[in-house]
C-alpha positions as CSV (number, residue, x, y, z in Angstrom):
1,X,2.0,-21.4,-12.1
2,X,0.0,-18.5,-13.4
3,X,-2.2,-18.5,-10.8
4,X,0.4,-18.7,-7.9
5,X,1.7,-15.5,-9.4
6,X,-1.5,-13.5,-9.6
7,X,-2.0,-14.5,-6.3
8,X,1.4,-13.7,-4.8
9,X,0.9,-10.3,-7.0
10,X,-2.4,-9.7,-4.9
11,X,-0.8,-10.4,-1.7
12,X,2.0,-8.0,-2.2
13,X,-0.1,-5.5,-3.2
14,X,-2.5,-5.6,-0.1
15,X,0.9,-5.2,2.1
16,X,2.3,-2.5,0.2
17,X,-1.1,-0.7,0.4
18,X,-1.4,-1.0,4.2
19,X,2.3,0.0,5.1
20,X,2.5,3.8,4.9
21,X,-0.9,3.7,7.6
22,X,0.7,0.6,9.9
23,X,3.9,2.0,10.7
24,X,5.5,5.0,12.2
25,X,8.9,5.0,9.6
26,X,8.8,6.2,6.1
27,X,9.3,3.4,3.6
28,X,10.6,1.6,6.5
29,X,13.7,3.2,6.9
30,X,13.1,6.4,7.8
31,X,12.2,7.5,11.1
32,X,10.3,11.4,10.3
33,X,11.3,14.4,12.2
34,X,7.9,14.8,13.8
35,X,6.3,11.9,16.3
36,X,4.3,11.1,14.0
37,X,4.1,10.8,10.1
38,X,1.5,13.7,9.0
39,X,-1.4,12.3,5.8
40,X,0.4,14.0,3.5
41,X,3.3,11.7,3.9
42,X,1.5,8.4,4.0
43,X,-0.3,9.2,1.1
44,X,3.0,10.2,-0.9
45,X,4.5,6.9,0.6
46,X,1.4,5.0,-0.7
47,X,1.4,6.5,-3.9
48,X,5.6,4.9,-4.6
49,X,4.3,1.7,-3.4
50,X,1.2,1.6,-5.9
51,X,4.7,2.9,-8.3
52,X,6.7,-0.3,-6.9
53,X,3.4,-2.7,-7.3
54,X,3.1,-1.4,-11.1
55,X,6.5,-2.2,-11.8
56,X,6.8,-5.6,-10.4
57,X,3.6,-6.6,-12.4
58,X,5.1,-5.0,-15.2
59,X,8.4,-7.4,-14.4
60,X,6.3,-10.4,-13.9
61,X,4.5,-9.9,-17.3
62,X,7.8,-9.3,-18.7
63,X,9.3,-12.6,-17.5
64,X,6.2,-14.7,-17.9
65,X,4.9,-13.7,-21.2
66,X,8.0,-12.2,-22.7
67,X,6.8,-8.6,-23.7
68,X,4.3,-6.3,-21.9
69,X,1.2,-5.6,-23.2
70,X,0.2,-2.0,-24.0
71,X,-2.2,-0.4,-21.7
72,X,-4.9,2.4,-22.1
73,X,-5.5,4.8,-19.3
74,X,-8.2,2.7,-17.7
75,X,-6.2,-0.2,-16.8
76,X,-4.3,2.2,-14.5
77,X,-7.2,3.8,-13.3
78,X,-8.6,0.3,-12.1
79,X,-5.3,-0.2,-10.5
80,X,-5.1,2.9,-8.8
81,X,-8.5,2.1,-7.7
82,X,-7.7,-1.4,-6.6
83,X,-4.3,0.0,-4.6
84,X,-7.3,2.1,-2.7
85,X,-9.8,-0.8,-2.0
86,X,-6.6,-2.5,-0.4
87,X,-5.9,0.4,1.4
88,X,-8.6,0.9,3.3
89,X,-8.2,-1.3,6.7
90,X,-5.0,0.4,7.5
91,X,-6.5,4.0,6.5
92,X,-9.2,2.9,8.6
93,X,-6.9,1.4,11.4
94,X,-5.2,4.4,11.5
95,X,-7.3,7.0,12.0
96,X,-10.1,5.5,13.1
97,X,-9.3,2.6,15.4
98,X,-6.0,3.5,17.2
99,X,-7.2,7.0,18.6
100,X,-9.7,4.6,20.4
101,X,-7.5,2.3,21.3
102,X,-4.6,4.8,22.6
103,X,-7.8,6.8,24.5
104,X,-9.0,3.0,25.5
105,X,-6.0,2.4,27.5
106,X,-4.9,6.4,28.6
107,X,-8.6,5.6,30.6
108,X,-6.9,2.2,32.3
109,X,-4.2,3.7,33.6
């Protein structure tokens, strides 16, 4: 069971890391004033959802083990650096890929 949970923990956390750079709303809900969401709001969108990821493992350890363990500031740090690993193909997706893609097919028409 342990494992199932790590894993689902992993999974969650490499959606919640690609959201704010795959889609055009603000935690989903929110559709921004501009046409487009500016890098200052994906990265303050990314940094709740690392919040939100934190949390739910907190939960998780909470519910499984029955108390949550005390952390030092490297175990964050590690997160934090984790959440950015995870990141990374819709960081890259974003403002790497699509402006070729979008160019890609202004050229086909």
């Amino acid at each position: 069971m342990l494992n199932g949970v790590v894993i689902t923990l992993f999974v969650v956390a490499l959606v919640l890391a690609n959201l704010p750079w795959l889609n055009e709303r603000l935690f989903i809900l929110f559709t921004p004033a501009e046409s487009q969401k500016k890098l200052w709001m994906c990265l303050c969108e990314w940094f709740v959802y690392f919040i939100v990821w934190l949390l739910l493992g907190f939960g998780v350890e909470k519910k499984l083990m029955g108390d949550i363990t005390q952390q030092g500031w490297e175990f964050y740090v590690i997160n934090l650096c984790l959440f950015v690993v995870f990141a990374l193909p819709g960081f890259i997706y974003r403002y790497d890929l699509r402006p070729h893609l979008e160019k890609r097919q202004r050229r086909i028409k």
